[in-house]
BAFI-204823 format. One record per residue: z, x, y of N, C-alpha, C in turn; residue number from 1. Coordinates in steps of 0.1 Angstrom, whole numbers, plus 5000, padded with zeros to 4 digits. Example, Ala and Ser with C-alpha at 12.3 -4.5 7.8 and 13.67 -1.06 7.14 Angstrom:
@n_up=5078 n_east=5132 n_north=4943 ca_up=5078 ca_east=5123 ca_north=4955 c_up=5078 c_east=5132 c_north=4967 i=1 $
@n_up=5071 n_east=5128 n_north=4978 ca_up=5071 ca_east=5137 ca_north=4989 c_up=5079 c_east=5129 c_north=5000 i=2 $
END
This chain:
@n_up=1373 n_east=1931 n_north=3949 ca_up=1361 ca_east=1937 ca_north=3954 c_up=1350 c_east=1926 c_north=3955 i=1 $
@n_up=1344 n_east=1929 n_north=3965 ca_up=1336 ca_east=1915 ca_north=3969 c_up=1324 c_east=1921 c_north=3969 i=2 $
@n_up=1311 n_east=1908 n_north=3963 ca_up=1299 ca_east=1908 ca_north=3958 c_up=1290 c_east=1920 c_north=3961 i=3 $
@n_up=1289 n_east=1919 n_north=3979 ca_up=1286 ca_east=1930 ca_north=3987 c_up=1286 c_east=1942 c_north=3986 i=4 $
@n_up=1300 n_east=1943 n_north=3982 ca_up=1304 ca_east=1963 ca_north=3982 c_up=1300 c_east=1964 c_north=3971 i=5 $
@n_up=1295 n_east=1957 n_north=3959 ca_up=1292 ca_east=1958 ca_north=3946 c_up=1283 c_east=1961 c_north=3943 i=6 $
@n_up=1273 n_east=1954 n_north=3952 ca_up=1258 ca_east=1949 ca_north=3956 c_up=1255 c_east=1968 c_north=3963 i=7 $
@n_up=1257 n_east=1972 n_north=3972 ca_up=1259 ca_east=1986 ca_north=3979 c_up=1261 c_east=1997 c_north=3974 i=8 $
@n_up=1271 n_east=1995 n_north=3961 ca_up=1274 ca_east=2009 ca_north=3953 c_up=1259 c_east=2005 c_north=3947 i=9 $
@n_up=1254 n_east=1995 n_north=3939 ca_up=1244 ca_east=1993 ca_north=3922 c_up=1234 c_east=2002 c_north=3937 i=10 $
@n_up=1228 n_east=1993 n_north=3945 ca_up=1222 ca_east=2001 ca_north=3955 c_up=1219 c_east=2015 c_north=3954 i=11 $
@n_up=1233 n_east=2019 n_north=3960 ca_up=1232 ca_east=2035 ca_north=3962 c_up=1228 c_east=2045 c_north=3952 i=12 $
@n_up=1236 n_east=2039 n_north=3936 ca_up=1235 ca_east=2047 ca_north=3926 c_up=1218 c_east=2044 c_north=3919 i=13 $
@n_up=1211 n_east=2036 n_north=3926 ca_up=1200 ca_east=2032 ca_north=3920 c_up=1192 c_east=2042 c_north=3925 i=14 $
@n_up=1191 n_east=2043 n_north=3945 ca_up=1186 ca_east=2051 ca_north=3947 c_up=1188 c_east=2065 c_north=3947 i=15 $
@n_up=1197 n_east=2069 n_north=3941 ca_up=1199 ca_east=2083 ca_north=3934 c_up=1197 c_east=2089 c_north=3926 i=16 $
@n_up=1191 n_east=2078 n_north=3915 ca_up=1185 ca_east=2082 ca_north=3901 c_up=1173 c_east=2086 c_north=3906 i=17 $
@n_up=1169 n_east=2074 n_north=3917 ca_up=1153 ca_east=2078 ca_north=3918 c_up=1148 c_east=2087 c_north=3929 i=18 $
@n_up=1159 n_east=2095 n_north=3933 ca_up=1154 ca_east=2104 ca_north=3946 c_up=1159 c_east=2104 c_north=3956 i=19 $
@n_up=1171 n_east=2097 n_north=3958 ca_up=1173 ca_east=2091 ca_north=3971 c_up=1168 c_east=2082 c_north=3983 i=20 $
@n_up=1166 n_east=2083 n_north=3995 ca_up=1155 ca_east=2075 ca_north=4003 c_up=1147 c_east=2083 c_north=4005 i=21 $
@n_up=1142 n_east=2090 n_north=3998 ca_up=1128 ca_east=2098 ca_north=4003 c_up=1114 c_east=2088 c_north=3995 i=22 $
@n_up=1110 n_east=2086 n_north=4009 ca_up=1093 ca_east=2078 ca_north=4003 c_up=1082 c_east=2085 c_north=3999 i=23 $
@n_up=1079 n_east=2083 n_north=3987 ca_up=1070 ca_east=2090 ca_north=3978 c_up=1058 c_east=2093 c_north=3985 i=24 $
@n_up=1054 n_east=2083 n_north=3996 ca_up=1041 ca_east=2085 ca_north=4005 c_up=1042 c_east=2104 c_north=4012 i=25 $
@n_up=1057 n_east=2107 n_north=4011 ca_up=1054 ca_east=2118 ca_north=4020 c_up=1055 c_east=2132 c_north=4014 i=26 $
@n_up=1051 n_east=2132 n_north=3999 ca_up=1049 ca_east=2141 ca_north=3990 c_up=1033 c_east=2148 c_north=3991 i=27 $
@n_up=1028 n_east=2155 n_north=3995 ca_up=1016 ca_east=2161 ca_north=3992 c_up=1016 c_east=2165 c_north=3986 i=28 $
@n_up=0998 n_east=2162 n_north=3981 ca_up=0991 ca_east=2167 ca_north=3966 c_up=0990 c_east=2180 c_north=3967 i=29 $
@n_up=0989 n_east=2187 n_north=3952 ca_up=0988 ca_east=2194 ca_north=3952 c_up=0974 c_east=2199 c_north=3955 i=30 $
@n_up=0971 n_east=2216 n_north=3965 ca_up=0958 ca_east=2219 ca_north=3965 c_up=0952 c_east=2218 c_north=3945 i=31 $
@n_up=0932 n_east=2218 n_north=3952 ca_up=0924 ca_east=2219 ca_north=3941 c_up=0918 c_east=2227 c_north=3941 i=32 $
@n_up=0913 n_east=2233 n_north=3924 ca_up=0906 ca_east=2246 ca_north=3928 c_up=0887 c_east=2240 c_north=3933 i=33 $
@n_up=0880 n_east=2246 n_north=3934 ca_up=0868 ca_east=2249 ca_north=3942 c_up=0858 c_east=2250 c_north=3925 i=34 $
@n_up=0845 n_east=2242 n_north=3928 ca_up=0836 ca_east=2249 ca_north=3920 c_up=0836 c_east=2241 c_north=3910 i=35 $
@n_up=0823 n_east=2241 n_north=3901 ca_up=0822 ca_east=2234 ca_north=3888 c_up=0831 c_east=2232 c_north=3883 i=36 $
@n_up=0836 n_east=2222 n_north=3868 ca_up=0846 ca_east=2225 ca_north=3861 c_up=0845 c_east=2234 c_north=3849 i=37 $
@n_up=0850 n_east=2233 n_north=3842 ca_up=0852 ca_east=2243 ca_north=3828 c_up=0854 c_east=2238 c_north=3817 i=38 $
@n_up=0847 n_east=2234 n_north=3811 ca_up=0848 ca_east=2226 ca_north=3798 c_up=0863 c_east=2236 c_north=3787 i=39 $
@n_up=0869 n_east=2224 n_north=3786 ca_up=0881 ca_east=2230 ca_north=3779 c_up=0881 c_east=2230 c_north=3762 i=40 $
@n_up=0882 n_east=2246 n_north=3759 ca_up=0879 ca_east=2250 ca_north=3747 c_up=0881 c_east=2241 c_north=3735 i=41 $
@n_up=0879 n_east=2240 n_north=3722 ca_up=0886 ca_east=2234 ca_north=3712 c_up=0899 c_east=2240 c_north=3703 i=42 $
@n_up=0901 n_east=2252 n_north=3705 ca_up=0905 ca_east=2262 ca_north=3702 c_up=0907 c_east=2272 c_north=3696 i=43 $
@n_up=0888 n_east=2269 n_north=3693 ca_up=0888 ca_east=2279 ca_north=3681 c_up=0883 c_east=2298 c_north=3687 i=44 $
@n_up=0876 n_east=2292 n_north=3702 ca_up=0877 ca_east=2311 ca_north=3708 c_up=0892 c_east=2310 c_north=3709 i=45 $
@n_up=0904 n_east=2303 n_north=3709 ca_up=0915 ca_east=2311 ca_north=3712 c_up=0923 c_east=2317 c_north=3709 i=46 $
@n_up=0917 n_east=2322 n_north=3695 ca_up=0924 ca_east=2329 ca_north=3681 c_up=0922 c_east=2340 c_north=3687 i=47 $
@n_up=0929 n_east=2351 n_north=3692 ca_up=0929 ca_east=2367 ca_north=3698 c_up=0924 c_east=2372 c_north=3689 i=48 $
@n_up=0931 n_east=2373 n_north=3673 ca_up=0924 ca_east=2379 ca_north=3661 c_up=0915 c_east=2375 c_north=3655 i=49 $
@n_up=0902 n_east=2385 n_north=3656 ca_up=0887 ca_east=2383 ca_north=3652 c_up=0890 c_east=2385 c_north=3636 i=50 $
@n_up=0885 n_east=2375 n_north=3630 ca_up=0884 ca_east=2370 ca_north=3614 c_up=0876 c_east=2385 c_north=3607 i=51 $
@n_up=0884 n_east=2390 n_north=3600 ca_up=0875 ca_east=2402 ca_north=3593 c_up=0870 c_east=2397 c_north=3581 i=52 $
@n_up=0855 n_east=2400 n_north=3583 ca_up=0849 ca_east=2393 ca_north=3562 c_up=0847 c_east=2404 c_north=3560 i=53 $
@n_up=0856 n_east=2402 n_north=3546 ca_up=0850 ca_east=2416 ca_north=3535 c_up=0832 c_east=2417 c_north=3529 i=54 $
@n_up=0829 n_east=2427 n_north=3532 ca_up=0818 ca_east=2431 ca_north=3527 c_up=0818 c_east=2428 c_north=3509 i=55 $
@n_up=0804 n_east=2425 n_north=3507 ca_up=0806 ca_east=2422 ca_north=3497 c_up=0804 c_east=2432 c_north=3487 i=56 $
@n_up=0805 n_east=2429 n_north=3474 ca_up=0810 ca_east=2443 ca_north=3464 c_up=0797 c_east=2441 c_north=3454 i=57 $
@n_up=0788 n_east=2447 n_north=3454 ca_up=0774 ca_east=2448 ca_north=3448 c_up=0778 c_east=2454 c_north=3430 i=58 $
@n_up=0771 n_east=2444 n_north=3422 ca_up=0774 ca_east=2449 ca_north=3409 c_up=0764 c_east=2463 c_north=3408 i=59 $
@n_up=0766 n_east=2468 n_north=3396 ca_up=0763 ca_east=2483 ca_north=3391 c_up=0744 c_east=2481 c_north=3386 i=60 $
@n_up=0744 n_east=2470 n_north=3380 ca_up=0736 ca_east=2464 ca_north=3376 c_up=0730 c_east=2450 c_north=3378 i=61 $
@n_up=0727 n_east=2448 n_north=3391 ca_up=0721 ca_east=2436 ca_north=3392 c_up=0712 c_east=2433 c_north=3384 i=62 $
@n_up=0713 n_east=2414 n_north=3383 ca_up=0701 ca_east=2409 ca_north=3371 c_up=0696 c_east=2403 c_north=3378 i=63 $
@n_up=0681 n_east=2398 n_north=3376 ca_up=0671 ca_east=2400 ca_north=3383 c_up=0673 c_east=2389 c_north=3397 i=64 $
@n_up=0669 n_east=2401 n_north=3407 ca_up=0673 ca_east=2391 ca_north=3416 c_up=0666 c_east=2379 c_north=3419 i=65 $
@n_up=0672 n_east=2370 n_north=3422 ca_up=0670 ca_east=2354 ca_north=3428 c_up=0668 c_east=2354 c_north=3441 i=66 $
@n_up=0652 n_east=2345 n_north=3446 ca_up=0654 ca_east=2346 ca_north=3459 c_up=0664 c_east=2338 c_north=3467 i=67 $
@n_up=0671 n_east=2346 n_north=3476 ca_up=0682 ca_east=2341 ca_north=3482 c_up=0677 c_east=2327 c_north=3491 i=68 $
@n_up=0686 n_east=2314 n_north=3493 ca_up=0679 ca_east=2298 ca_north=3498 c_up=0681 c_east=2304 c_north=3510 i=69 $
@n_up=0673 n_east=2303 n_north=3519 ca_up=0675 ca_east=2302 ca_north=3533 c_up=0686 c_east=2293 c_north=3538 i=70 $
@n_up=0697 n_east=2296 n_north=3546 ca_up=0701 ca_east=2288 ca_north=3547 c_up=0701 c_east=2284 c_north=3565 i=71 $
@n_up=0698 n_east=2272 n_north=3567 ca_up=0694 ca_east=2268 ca_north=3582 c_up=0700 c_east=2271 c_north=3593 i=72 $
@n_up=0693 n_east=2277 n_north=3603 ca_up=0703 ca_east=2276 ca_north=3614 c_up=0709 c_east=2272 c_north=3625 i=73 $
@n_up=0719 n_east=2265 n_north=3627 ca_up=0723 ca_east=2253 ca_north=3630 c_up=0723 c_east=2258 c_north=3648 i=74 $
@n_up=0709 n_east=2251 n_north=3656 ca_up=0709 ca_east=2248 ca_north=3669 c_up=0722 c_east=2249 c_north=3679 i=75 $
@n_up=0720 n_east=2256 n_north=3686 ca_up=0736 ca_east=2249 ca_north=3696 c_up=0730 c_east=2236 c_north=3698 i=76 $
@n_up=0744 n_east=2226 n_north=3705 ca_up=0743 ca_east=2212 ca_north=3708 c_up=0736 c_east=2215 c_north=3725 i=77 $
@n_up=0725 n_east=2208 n_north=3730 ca_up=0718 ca_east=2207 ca_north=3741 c_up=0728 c_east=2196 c_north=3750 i=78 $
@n_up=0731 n_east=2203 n_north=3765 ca_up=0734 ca_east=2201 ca_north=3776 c_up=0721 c_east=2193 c_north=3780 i=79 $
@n_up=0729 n_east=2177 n_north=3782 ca_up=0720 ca_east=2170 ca_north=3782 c_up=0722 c_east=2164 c_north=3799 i=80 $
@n_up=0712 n_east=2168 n_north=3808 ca_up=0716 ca_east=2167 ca_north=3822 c_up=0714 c_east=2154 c_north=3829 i=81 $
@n_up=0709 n_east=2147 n_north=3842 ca_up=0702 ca_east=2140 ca_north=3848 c_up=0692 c_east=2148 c_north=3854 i=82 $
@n_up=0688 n_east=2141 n_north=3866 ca_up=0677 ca_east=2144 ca_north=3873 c_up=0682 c_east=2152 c_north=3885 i=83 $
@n_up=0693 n_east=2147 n_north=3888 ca_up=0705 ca_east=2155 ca_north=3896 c_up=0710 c_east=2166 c_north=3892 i=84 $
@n_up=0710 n_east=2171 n_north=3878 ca_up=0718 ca_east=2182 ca_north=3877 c_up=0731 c_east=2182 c_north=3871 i=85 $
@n_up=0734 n_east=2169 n_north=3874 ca_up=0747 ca_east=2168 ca_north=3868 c_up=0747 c_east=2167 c_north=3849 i=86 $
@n_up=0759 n_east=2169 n_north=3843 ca_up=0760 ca_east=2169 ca_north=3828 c_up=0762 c_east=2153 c_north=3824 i=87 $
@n_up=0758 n_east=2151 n_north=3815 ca_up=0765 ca_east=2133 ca_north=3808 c_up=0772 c_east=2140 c_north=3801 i=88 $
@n_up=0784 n_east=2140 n_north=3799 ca_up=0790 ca_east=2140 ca_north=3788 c_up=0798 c_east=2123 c_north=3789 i=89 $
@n_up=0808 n_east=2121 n_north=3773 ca_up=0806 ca_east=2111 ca_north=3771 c_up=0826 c_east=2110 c_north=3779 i=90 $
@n_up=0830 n_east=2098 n_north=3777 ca_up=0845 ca_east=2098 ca_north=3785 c_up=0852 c_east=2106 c_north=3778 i=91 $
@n_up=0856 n_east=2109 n_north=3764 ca_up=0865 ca_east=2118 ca_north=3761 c_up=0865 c_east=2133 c_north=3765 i=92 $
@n_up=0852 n_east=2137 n_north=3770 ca_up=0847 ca_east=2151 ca_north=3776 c_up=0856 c_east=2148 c_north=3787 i=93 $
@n_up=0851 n_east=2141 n_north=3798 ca_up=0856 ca_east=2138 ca_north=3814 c_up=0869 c_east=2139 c_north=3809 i=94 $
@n_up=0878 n_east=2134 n_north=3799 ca_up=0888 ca_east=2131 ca_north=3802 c_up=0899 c_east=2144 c_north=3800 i=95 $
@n_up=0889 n_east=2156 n_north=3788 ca_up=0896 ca_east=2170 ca_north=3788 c_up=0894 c_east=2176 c_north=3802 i=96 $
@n_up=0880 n_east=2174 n_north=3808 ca_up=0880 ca_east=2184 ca_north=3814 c_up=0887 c_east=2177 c_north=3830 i=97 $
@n_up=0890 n_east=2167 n_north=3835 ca_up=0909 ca_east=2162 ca_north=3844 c_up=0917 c_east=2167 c_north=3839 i=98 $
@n_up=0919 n_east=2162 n_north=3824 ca_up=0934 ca_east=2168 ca_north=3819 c_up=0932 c_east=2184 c_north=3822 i=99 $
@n_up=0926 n_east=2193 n_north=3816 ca_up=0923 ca_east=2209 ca_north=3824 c_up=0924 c_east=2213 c_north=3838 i=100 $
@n_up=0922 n_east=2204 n_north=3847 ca_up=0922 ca_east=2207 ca_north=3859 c_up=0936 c_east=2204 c_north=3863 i=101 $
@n_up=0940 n_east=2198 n_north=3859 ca_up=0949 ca_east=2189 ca_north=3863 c_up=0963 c_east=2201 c_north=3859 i=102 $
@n_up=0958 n_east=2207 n_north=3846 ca_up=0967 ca_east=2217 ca_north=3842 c_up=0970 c_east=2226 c_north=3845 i=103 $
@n_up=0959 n_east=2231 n_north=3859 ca_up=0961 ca_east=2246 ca_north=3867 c_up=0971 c_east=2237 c_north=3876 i=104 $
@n_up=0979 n_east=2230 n_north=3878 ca_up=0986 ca_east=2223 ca_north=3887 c_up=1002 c_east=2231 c_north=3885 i=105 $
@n_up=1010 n_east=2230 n_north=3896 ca_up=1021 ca_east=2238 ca_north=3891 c_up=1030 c_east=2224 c_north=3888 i=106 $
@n_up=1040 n_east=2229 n_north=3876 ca_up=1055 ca_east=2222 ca_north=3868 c_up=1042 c_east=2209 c_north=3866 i=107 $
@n_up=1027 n_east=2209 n_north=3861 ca_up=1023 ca_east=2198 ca_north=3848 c_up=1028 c_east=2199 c_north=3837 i=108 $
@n_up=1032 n_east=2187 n_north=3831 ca_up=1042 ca_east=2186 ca_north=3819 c_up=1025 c_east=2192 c_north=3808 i=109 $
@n_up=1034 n_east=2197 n_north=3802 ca_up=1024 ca_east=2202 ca_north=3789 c_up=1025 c_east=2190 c_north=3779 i=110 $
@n_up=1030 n_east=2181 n_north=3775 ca_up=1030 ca_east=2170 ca_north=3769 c_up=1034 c_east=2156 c_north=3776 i=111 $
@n_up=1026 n_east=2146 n_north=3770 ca_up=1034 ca_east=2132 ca_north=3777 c_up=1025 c_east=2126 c_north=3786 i=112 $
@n_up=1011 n_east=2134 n_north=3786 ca_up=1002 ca_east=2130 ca_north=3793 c_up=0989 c_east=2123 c_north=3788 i=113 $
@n_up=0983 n_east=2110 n_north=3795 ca_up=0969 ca_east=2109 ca_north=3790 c_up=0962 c_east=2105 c_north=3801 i=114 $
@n_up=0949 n_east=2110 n_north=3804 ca_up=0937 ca_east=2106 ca_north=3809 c_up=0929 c_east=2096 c_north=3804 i=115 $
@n_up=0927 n_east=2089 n_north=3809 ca_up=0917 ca_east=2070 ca_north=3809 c_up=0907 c_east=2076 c_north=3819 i=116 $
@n_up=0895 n_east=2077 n_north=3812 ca_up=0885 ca_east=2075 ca_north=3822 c_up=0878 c_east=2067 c_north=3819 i=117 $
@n_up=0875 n_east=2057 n_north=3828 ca_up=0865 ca_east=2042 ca_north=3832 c_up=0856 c_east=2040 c_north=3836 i=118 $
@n_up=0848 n_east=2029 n_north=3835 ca_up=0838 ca_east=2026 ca_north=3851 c_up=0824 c_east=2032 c_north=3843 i=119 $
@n_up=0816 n_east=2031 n_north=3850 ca_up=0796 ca_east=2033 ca_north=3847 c_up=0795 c_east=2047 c_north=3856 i=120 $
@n_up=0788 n_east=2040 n_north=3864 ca_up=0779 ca_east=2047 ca_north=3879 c_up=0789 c_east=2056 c_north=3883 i=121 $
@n_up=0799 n_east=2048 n_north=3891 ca_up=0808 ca_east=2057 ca_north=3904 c_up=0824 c_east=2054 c_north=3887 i=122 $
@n_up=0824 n_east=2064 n_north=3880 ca_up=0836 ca_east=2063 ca_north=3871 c_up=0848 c_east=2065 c_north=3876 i=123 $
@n_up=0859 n_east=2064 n_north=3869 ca_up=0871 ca_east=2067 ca_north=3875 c_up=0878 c_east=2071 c_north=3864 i=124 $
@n_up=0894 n_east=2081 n_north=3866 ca_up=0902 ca_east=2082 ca_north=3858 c_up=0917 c_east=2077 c_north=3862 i=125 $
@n_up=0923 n_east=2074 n_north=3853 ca_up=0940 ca_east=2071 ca_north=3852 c_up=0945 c_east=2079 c_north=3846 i=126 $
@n_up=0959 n_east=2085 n_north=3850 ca_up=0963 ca_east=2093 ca_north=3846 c_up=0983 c_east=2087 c_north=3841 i=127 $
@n_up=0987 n_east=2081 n_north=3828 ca_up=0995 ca_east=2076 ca_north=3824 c_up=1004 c_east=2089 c_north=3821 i=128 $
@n_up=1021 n_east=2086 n_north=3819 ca_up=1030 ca_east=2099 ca_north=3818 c_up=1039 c_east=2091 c_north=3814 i=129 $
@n_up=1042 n_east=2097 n_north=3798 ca_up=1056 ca_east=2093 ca_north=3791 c_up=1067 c_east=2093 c_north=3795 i=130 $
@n_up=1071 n_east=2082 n_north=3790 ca_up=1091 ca_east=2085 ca_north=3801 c_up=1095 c_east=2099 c_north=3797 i=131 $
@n_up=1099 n_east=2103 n_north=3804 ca_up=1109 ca_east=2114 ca_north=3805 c_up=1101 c_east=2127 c_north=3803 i=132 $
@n_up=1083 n_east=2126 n_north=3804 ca_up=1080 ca_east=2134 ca_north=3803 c_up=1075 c_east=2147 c_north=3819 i=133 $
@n_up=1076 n_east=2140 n_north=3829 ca_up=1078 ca_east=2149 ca_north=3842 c_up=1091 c_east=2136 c_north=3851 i=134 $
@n_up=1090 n_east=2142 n_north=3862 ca_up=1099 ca_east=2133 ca_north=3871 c_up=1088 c_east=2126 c_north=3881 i=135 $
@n_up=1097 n_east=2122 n_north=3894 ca_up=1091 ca_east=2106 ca_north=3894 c_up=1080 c_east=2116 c_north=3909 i=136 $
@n_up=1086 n_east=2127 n_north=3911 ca_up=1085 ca_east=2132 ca_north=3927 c_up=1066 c_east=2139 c_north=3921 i=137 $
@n_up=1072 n_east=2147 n_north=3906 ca_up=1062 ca_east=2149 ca_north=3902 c_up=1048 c_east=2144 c_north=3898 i=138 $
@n_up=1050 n_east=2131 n_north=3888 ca_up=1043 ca_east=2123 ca_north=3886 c_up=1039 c_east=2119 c_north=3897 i=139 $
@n_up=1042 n_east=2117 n_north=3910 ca_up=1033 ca_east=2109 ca_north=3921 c_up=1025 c_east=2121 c_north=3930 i=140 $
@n_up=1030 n_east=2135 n_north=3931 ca_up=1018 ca_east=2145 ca_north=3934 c_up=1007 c_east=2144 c_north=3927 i=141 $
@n_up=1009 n_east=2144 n_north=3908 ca_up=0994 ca_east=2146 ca_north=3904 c_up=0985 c_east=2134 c_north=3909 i=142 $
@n_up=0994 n_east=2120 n_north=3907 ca_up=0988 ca_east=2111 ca_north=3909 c_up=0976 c_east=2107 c_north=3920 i=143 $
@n_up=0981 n_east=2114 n_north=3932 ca_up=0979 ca_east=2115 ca_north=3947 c_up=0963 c_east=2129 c_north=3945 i=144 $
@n_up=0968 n_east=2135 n_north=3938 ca_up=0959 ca_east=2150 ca_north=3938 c_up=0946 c_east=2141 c_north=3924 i=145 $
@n_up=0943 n_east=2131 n_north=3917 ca_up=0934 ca_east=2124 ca_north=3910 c_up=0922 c_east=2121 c_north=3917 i=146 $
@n_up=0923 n_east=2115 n_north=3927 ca_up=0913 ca_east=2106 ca_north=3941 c_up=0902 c_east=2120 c_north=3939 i=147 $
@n_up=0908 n_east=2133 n_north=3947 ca_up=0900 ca_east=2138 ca_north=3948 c_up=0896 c_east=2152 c_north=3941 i=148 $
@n_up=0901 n_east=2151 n_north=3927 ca_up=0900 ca_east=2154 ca_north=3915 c_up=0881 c_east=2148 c_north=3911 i=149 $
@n_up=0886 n_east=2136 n_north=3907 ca_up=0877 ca_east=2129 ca_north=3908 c_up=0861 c_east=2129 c_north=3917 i=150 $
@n_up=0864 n_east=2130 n_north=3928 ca_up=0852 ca_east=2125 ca_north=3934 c_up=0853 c_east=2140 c_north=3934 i=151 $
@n_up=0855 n_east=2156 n_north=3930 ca_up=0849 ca_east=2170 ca_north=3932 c_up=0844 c_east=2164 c_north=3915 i=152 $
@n_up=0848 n_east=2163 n_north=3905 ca_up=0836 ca_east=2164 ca_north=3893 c_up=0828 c_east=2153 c_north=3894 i=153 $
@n_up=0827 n_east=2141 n_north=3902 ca_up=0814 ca_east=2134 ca_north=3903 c_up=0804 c_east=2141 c_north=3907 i=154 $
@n_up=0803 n_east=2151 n_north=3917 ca_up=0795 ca_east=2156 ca_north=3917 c_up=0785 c_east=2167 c_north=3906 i=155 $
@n_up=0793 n_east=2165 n_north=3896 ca_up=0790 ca_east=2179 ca_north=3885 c_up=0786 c_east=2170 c_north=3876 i=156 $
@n_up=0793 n_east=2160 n_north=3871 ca_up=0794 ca_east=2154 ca_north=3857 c_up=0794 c_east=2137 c_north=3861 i=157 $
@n_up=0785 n_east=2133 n_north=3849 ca_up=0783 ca_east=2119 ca_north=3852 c_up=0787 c_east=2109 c_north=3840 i=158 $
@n_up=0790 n_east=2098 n_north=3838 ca_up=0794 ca_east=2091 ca_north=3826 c_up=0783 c_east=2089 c_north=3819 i=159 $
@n_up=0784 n_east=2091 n_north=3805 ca_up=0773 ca_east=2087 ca_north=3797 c_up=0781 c_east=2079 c_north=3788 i=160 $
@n_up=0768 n_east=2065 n_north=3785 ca_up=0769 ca_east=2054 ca_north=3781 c_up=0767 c_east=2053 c_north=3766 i=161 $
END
C-alpha cells in the first residue's frame, strides 16, 4: 500500500470525525431574542416552595418585657447607571447575563461552558467549551450568534471598572 492511499484514507477518516466537507462558514447563527437583558437569578427565587416560619409560642407568663433591639434594615443594592442609561455592572454580571442569553439558544450544552468578558469602553466576550461538551457544528453557531449578542447588551449594560 503506497504512502498516498494512506495519506487519503487518515484524510477521509479525519474529515469524518469532524463533519465531513461541510464548511463551518455556512452554519447560521442562531436568531436572538429582542429587548433588555435579564439578570439571571442566584437561585434563591427558584425554590417553588415558600419557606413556612412557625409562629412563635408566647409563654403563659411573660417576665418583664425587654425592649426588643431594632434590628436594621438592610437597603436593596442600588442600580448604579451612566448618564446613558445603561447599568455598570461589574464583568462577572456581563458574563451571567451572555451565558443566560446564550441559554435560550436551542441544544446549549448546560455544562462545559464559560464566558470571558474583556476590554473597558467598547467590551467584549469569549465564549470557551469543554471537550466533549457540545459538538463542533454546535459550538460554531453559538460562536457566530456572540458578535451580535454582544453589541444588543452594549447598548443596555456597560463595563464597570
Amino acid at each position: 500500500m503506497s504512502d498516498d492511499v494512506k495519506d487519503a484514507g487518515l484524510v477521509a477518516m479525519i474529515s469524518s470525525i469532524l463533519g465531513g466537507n461541510k464548511r463551518a462558514d455556512s452554519v447560521a447563527p442562531p436568531p436572538l431574542t429582542e429587548g433588555p437583558p435579564t439578570v439571571p437569578s442566584n437561585g434563591a427565587e427558584a425554590d417553588a416552595t415558600p419557606a413556612v416560619e412557625p409562629t412563635p409560642i408566647k409563654p403563659e407568663n411573660p417576665p418583664e418585657a425587654a425592649p426588643a433591639a431594632a434590628e436594621p434594615v438592610e437597603q436593596p443594592a442600588k442600580i448604579v447607571t451612566t448618564r446613558d442609561g445603561k447599568q455598570l455592572l461589574p464583568a462577572e454580571a456581563i458574563a451571567d447575563l451572555v451565558l443566560g442569553e446564550l441559554r435560550k439558544l436551542e441544544d446549549f450544552p448546560a455544562t462545559g461552558v464559560s464566558v470571558t468578558v474583556y476590554g473597558y469602553r467598547h467590551w467584549n466576550a469569549m465564549i470557551t467549551f469543554a471537550p466533549f461538551s457540545t459538538s463542533f457544528q454546535n459550538a460554531t453557531r453559538f460562536r457566530q450568534a456572540m458578535p451580535d449578542l454582544v453589541f444588543k447588551l452594549r447598548r443596555f449594560v456597560e463595563l464597570e471598572i
